[in-house]
C-alpha positions as CSV (number, residue, x, y, z in Angstrom):
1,X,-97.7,-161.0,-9.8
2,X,-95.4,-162.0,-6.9
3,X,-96.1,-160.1,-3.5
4,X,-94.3,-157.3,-2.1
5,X,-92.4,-158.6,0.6
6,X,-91.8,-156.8,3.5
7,X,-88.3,-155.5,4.0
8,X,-87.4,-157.8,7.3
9,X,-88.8,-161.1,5.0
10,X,-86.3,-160.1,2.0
11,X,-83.2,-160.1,4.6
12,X,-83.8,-163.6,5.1
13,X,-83.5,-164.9,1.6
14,X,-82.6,-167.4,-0.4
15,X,-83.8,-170.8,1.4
16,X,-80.3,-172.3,2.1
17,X,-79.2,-174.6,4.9
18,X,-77.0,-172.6,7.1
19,X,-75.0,-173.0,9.8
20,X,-76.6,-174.8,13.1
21,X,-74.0,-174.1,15.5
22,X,-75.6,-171.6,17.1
23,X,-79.1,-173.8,17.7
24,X,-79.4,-176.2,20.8
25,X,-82.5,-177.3,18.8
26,X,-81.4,-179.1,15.4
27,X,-84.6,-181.2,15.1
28,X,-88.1,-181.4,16.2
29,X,-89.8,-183.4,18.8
30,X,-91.6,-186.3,17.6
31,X,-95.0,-187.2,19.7
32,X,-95.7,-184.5,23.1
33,X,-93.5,-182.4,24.7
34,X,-92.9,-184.0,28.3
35,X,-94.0,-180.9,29.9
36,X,-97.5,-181.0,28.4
37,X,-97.8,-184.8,30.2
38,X,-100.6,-186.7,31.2
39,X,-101.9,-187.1,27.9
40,X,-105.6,-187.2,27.4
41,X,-105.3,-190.0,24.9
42,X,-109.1,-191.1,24.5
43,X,-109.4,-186.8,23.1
44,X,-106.3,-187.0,21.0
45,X,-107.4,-185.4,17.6
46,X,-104.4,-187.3,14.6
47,X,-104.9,-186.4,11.2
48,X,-103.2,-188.1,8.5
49,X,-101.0,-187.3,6.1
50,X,-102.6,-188.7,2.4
51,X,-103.1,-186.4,0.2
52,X,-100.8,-184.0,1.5
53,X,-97.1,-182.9,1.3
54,X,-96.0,-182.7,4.9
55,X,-92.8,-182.7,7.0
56,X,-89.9,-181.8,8.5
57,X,-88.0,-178.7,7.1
58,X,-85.0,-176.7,7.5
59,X,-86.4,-172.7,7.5
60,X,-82.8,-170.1,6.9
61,X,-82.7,-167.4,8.8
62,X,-80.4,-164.7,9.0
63,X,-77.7,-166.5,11.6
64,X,-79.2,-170.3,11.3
65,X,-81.7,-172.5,10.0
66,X,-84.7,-173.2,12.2
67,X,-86.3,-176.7,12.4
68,X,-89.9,-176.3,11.2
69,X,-92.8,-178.2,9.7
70,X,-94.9,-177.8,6.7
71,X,-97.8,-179.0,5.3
72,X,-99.7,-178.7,2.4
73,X,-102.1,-180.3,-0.6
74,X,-99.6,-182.3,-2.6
75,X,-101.5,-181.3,-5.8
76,X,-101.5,-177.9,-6.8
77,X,-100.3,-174.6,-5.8
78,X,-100.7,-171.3,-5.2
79,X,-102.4,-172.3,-1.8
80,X,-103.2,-169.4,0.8
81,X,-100.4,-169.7,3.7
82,X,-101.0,-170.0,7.8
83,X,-97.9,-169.4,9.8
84,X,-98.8,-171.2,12.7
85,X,-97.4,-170.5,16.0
86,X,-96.8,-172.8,18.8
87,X,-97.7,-173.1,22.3
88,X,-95.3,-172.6,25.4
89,X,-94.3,-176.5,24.9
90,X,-92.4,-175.5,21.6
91,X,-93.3,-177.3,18.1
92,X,-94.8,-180.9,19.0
93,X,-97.3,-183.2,17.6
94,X,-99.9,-181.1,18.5
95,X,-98.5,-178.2,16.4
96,X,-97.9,-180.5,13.5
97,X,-101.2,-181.7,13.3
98,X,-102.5,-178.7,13.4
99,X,-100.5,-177.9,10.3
100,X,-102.0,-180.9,8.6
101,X,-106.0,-180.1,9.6
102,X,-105.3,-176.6,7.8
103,X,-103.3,-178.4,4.9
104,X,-106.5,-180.8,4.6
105,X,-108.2,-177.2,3.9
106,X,-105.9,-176.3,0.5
107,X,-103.8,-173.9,3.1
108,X,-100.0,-174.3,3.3
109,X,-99.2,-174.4,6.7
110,X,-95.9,-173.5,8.2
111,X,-94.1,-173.8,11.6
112,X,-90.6,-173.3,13.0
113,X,-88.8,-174.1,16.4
114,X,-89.1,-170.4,17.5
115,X,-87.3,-171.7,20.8
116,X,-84.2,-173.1,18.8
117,X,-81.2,-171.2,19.7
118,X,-82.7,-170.6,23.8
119,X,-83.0,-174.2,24.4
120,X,-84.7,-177.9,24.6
121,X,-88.1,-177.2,26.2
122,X,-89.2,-180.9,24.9
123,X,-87.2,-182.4,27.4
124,X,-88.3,-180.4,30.4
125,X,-90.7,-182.2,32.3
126,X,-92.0,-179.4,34.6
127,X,-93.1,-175.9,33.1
128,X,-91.9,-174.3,36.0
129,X,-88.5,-175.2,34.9
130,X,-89.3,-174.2,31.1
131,X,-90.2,-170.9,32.0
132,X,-86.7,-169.6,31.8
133,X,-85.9,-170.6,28.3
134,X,-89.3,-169.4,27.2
135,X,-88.5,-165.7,28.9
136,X,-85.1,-165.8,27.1
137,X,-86.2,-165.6,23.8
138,X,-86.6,-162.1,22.0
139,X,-89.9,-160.6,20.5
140,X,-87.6,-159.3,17.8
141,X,-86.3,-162.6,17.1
142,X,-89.5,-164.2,16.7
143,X,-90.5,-161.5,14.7
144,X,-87.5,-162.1,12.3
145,X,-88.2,-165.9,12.3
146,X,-91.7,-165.6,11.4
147,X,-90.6,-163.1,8.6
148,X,-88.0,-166.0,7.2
149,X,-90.9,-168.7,7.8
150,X,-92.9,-166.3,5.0
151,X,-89.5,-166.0,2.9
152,X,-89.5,-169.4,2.8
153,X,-93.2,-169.9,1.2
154,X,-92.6,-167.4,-1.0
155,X,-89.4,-169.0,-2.4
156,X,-91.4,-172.6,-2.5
157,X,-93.0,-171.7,-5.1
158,X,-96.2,-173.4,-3.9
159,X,-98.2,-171.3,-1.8
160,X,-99.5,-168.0,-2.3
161,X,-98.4,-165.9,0.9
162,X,-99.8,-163.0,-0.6
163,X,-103.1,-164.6,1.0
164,X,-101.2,-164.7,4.3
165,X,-102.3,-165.2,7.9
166,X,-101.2,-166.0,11.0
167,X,-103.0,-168.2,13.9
168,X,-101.1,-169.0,17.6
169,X,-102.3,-170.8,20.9
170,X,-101.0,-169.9,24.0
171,X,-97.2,-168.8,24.2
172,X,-98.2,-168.0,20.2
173,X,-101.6,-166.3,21.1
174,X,-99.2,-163.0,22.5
175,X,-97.4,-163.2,19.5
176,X,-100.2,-163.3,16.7
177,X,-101.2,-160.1,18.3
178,X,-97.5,-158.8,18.0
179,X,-97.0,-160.1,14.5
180,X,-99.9,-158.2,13.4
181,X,-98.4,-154.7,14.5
182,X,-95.4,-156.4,12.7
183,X,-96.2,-157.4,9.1
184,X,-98.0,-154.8,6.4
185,X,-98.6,-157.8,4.3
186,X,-100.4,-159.7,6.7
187,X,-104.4,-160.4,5.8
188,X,-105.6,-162.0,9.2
189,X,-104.6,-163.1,12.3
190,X,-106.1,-165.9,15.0
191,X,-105.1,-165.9,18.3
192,X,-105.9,-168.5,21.2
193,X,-106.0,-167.7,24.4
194,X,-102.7,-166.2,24.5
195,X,-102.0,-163.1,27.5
196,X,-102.6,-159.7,26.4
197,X,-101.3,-157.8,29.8
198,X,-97.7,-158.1,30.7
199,X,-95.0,-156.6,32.4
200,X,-92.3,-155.2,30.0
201,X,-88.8,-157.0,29.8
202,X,-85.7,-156.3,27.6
203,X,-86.2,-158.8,25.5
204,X,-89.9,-158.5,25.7
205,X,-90.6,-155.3,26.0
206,X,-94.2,-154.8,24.3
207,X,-97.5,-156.7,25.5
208,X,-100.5,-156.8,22.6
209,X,-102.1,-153.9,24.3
210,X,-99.2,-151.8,23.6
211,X,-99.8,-152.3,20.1
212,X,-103.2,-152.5,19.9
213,X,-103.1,-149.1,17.5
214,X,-100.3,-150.3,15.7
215,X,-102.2,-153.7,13.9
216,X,-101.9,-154.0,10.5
217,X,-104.3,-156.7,9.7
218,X,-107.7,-157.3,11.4
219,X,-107.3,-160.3,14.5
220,X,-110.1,-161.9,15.9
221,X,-108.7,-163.8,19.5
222,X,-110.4,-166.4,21.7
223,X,-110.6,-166.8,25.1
224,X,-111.7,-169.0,28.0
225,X,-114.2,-167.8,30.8
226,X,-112.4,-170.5,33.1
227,X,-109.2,-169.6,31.9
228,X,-107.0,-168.5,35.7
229,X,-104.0,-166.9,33.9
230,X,-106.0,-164.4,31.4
231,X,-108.7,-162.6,33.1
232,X,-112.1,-161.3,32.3
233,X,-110.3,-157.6,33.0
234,X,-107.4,-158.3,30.9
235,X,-109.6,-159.4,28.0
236,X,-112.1,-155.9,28.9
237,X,-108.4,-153.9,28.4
238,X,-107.6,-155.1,25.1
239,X,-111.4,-154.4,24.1
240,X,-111.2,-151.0,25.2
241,X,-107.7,-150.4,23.5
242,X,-109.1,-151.6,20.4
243,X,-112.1,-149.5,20.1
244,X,-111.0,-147.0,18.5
245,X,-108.7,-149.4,15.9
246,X,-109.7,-148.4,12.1
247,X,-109.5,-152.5,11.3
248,X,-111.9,-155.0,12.2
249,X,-111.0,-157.2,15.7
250,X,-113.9,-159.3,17.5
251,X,-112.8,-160.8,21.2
252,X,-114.8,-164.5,21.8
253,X,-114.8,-165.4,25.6
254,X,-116.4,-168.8,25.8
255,X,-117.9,-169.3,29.4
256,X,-117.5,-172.9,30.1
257,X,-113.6,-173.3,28.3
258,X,-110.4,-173.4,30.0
259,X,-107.3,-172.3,28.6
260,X,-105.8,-174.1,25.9
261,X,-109.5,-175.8,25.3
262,X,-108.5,-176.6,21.7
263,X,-105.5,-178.5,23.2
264,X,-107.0,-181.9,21.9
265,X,-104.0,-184.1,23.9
266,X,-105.0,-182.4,27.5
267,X,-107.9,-182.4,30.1
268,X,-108.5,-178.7,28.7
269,X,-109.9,-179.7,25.9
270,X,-113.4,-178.9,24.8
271,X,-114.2,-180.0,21.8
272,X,-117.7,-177.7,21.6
273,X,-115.8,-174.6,21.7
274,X,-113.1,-175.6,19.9
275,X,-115.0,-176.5,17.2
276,X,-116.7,-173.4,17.4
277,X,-113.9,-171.2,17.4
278,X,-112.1,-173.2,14.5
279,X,-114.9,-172.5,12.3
280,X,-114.8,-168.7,13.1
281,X,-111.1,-168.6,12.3
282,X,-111.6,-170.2,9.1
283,X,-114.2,-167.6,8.4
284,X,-112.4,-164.8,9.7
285,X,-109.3,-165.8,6.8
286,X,-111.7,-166.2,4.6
287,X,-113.1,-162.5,4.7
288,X,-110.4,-160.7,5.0
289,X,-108.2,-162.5,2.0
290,X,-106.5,-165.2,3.7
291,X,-108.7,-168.1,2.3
């Protein structure tokens, strides 16, 4: 039996290439995002593509369609879906491999441009100077986006999304936590090291502690002890706010990592922890339906 989709994912439909004049984004990036530079090349994780169907796609939205990637087993179907959310550097080879390590697993893996229509953060060499685009671009509209990206699977006929779940790192850590108060058909969510304290804006005018009684689906989030943007007492405020939550949520702080320690391509990187928390996301999808 097909899943109920969730009224916001239904607007979205059919998968149709629509109009781009609206994006400043058509395509993605191919290798890192210039912002992200120096690479830690000797740490650089690349998984291949065999056995896999896995690309470049076109995801229709309600005004345009997004760039996005997808990746999957290119035998079967009915695979368990991962909307994967990208980091503040937008949807680069990073992102994409990602995609392909959960692929490698029997999940279809999604991602789309959620930066499209603000602007080009690939080309940006300093993050100071991304910052701007990043801050102009709508909770609401990612929220919509990510709805499509699940209209999308659904209409592939190849995946599953009842089995649904959604993992983010960084920029996408905030918004696994906001998806989650988002989406009733959501199973699981994952998020990285992504802020859970902010300042309210117009455009983004919820943090995840706002909505930490509002979550839909149980999220388990990981942290860095080393990480200087996302404090010990930010982390201790979500905790609190989620202790009385009626779903199941478990907060990992890992003493020795930075943030973005699964970042393979940076100096962040620790490949202990990361390996660590990867496995505990995998099990976390896996308990709760997502697997």
């Amino acid at each position: 039996m097909a899943a109920k989709l969730h009224p916001d994912v239904r607007n979205v439909m059919p998968p149709v290439e629509l109009s781009r004049r609206e994006l400043v984004v058509t395509a993605l990036a191919s290798g890192f995002a210039l912002a992200a530079r120096p690479i830690n090349a000797a740490s650089v994780i690349t998984t291949d593509s065999t056995g896999l169907t896995a690309g470049e796609i076109k995801i229709p939205t309600q005004d345009v369609a997004l760039p996005g990637y997808r990746a999957m087993p290119a035998k079967g179907s009915g695979f368990p879906t991962v909307l994967v959310v990208q980091e503040v550097f937008g949807v680069h080879e990073h992102i994409k491999d990602l995609c392909r390590r959960l692929a490698k697993l029997g999940y279809f893996a999604i991602t789309a441009e959620l930066y499209a229509r603000q602007g080009d953060v690939h080309s940006v060499t300093d993050i100071k100077a991304l910052m701007p685009i990043v801050q102009s671009v709508p909770d609401a509209q990612v929220m919509s986006d990510l709805d499509a990206c699940v209209a999308y699977v659904h209409a592939s006929g190849n995946a599953n999304a009842s089995k649904l779940a959604i993992t983010g790192f960084c920029w996408g850590g905030r918004i696994v936590w906001l998806y989650a108060a988002h989406n009733p058909e959501l199973k699981a969510g994952a998020a990285w090291y992504g802020r859970v304290v902010g300042d309210p804006t117009e455009l983004q005018p919820h943090s995840p502690l706002d909505v930490a009684g509002e979550l839909k689906a149980p999220v388990i989030a990981f942290y860095g002890g080393k990480d200087r943007g996302i404090t010990p007492e930010s982390v201790d405020q979500m905790r609190g706010a989620l202790e009385n939550s009626k779903l199941k949520y478990e907060l990992v702080v890992f003493p020795d990592a930075e943030h973005g320690f699964n970042a393979d391509y940076r100096s962040s990187y620790n490949a202990e922890d990361a390996k660590a928390a990867w496995q505990q996301m995998l099990d976390w999808f896996k308990q709760f339906g997502a697997a």
